[in-house]
LUMLOVO-447914 format. One record per residue: y negated, z negated, x of N, C-alpha, C in turn; residue number from 1. Coordinates in pm, whole numbers, always signed. Layout:
+--------+--------+--------+--------+--------+--------+--------+--------+--------+-----+
!    nyy !    nzz !    nxx !   cayy !   cazz !   caxx !    cyy !    czz !    cxx ! pos !
+--------+--------+--------+--------+--------+--------+--------+--------+--------+-----+
!      Y !      Z !      X !      Y !      Z !      X !      Y !      Z !      X ! NUM !
...
+--------+--------+--------+--------+--------+--------+--------+--------+--------+-----+
end
This chain:
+--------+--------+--------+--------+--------+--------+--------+--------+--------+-----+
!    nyy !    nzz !    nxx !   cayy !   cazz !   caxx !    cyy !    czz !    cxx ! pos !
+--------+--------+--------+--------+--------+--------+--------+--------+--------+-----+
! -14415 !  -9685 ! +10567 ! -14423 !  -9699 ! +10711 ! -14402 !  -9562 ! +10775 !   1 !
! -14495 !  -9514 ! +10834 ! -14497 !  -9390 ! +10861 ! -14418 !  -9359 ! +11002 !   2 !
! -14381 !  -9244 ! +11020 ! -14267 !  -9234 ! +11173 ! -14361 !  -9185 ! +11295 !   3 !
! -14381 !  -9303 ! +11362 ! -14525 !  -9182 ! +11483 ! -14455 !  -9172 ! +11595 !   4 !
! -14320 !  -9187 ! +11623 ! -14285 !  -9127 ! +11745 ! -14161 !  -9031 ! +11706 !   5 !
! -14125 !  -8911 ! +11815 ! -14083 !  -8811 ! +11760 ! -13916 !  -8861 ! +11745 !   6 !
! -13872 !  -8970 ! +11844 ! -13753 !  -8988 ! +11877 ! -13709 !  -9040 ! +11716 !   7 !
! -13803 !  -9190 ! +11682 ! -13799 !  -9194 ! +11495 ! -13750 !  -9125 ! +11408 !   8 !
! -13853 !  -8985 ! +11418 ! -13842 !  -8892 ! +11383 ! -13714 !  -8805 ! +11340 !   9 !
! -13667 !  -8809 ! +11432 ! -13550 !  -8680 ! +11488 ! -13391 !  -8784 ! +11401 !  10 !
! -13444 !  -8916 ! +11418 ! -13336 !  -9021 ! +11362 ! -13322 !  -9018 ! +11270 !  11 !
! -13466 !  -9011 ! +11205 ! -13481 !  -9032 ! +11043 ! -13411 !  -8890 ! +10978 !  12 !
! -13425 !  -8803 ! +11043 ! -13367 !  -8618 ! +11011 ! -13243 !  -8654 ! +10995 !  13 !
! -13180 !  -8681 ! +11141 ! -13010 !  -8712 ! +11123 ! -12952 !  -8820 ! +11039 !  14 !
! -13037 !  -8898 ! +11020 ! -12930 !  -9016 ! +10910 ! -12939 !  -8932 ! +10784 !  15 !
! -13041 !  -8846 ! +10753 ! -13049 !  -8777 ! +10592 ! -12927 !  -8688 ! +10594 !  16 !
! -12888 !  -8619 ! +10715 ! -12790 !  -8517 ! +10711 ! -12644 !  -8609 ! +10726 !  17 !
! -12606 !  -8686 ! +10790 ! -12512 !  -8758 ! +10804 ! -12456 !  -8837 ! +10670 !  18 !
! -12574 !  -8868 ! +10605 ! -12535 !  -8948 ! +10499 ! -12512 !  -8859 ! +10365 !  19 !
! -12525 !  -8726 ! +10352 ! -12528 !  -8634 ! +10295 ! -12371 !  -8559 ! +10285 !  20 !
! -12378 !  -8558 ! +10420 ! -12189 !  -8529 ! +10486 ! -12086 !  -8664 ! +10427 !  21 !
! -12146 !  -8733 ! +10488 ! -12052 !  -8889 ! +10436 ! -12011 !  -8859 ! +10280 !  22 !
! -12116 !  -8873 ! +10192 ! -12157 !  -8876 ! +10047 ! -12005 !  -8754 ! +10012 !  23 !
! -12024 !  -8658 ! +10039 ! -11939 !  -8561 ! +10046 ! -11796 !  -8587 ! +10052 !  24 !
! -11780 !  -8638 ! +10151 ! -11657 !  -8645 ! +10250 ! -11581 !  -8797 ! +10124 !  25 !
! -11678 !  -8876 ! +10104 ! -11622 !  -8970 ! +10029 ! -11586 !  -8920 !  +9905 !  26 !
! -11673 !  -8834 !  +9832 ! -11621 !  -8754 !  +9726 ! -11476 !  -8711 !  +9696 !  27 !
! -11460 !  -8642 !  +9799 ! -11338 !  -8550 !  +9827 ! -11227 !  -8671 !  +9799 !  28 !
! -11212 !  -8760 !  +9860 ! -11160 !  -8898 !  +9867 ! -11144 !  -8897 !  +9752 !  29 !
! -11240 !  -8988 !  +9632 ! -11235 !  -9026 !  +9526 ! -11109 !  -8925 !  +9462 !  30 !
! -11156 !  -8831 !  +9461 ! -11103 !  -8672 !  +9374 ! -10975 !  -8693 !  +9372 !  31 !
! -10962 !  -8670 !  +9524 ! -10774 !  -8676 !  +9588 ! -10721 !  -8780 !  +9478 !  32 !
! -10747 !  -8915 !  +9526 ! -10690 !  -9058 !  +9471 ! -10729 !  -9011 !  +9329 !  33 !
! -10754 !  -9025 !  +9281 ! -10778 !  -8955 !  +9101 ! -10669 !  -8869 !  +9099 !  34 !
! -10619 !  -8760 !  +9142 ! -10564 !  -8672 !  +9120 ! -10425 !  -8694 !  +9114 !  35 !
! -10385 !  -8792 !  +9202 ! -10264 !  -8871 !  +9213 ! -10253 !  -8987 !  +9155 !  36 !
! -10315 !  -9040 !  +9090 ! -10328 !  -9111 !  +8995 ! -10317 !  -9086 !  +8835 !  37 !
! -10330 !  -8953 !  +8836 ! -10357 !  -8860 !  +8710 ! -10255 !  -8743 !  +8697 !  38 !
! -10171 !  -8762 !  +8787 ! -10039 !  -8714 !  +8839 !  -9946 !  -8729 !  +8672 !  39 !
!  -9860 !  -8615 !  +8620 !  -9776 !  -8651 !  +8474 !  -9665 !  -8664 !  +8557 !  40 !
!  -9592 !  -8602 !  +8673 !  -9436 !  -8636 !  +8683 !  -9474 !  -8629 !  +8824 !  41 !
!  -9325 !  -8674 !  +8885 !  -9316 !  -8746 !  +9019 !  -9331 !  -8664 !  +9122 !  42 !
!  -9340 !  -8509 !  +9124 !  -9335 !  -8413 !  +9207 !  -9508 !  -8362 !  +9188 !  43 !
!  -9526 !  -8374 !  +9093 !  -9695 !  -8300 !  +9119 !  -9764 !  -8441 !  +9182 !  44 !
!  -9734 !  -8553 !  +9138 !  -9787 !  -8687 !  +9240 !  -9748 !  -8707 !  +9381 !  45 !
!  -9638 !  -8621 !  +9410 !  -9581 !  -8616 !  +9546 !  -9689 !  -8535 !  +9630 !  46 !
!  -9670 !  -8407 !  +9540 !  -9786 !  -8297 !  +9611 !  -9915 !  -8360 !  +9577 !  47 !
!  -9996 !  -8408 !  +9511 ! -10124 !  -8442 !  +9527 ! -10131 !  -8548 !  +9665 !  48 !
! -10051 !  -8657 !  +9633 !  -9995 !  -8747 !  +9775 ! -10056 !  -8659 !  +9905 !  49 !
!  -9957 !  -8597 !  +9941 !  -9935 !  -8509 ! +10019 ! -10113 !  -8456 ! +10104 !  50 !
! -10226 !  -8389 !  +9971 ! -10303 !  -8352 ! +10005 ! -10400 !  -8482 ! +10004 !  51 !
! -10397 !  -8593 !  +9917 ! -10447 !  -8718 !  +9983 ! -10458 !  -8768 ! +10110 !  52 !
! -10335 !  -8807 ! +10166 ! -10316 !  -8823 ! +10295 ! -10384 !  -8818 ! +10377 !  53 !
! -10344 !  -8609 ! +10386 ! -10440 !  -8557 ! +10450 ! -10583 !  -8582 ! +10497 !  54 !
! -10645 !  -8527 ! +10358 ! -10819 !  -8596 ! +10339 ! -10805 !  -8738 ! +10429 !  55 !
! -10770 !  -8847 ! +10388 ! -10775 !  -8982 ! +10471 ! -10763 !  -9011 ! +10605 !  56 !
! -10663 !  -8893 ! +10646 ! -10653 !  -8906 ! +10824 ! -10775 !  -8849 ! +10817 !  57 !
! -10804 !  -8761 ! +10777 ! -10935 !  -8648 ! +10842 ! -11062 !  -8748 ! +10852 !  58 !
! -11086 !  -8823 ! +10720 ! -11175 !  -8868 ! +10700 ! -11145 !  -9037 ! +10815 !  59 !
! -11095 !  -9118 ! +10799 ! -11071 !  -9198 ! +10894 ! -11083 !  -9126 ! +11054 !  60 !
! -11082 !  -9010 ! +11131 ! -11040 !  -8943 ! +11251 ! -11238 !  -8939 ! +11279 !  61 !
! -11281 !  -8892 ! +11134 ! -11432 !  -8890 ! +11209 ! -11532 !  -9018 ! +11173 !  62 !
! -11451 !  -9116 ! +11158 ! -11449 !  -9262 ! +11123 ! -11572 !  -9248 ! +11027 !  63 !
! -11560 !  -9196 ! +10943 ! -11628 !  -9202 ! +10807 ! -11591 !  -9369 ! +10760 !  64 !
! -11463 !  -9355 ! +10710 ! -11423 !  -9492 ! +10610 ! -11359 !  -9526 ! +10783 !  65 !
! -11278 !  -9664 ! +10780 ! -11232 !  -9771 ! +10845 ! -11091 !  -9687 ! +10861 !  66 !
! -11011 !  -9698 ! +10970 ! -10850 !  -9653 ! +10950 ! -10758 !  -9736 ! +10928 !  67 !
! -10806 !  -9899 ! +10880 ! -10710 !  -9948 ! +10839 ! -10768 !  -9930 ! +10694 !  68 !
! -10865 !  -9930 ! +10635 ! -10895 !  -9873 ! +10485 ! -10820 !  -9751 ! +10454 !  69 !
! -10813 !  -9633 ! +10527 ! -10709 !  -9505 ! +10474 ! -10590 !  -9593 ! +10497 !  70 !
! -10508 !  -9649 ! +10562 ! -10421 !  -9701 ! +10547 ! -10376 !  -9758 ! +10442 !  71 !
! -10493 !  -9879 ! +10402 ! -10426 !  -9943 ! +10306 ! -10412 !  -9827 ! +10191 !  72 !
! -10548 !  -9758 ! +10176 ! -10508 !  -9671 ! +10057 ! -10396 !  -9569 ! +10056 !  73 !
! -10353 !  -9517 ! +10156 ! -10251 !  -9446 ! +10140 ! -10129 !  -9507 ! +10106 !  74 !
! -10125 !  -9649 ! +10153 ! -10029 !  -9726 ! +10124 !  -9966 !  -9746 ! +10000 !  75 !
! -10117 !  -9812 !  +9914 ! -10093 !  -9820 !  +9788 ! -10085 !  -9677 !  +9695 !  76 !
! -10109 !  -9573 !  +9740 ! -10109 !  -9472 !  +9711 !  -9936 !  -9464 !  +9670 !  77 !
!  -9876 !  -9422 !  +9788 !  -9761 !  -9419 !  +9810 !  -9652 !  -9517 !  +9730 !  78 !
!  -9722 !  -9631 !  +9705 !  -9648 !  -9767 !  +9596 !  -9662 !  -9674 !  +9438 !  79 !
!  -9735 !  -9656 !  +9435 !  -9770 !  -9545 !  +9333 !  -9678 !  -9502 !  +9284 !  80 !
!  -9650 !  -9389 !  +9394 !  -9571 !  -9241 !  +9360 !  -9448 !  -9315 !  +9329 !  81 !
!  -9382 !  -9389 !  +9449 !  -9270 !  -9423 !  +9434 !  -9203 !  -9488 !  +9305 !  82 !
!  -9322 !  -9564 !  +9248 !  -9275 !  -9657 !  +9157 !  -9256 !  -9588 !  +9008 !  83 !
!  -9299 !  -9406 !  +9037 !  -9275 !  -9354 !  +8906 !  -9185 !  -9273 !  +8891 !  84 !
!  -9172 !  -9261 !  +8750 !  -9001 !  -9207 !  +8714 !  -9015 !  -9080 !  +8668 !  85 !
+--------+--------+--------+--------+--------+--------+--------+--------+--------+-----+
end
């Protein structure tokens, strides 16, 4: 289906770039949560925590993911850390 008006057009441009950013931005995500998950003692899982977080406000602020989704994940994130020795 071909795009014959320019406004189409200009849409079809920005969802390629947006979803490109997203793709990205969710990446970063994954990584974080891996990283704290993959955490050996309770202080390098604190600090990965820490830069998780982060990523999740950021990413929830330009409503990428949902902000009660960073929530919950930081949540359980945080059940995580705590629960290790």
């Amino acid at each position: 289906m071909p795009l014959r008006h320019k406004s189409a057009q200009k849409r079809a441009r920005q969802t390629v770039k947006r979803t490109e950013k997203n793709k990205l931005y969710k990446a970063k995500i994954r990584t974080a949560i891996k990283k704290v998950l993959e955490a050996k003692d309770k202080t390098a899982a604190e600090k990965e925590l820490k830069t998780a977080v982060t990523i999740l406000d950021k990413v929830a602020a330009k409503r990428i993911i949902h902000k009660n989704n960073a929530a919950n994940r930081k949540s359980s994130l945080t059940r995580f850390v705590n629960k290790m020795k």
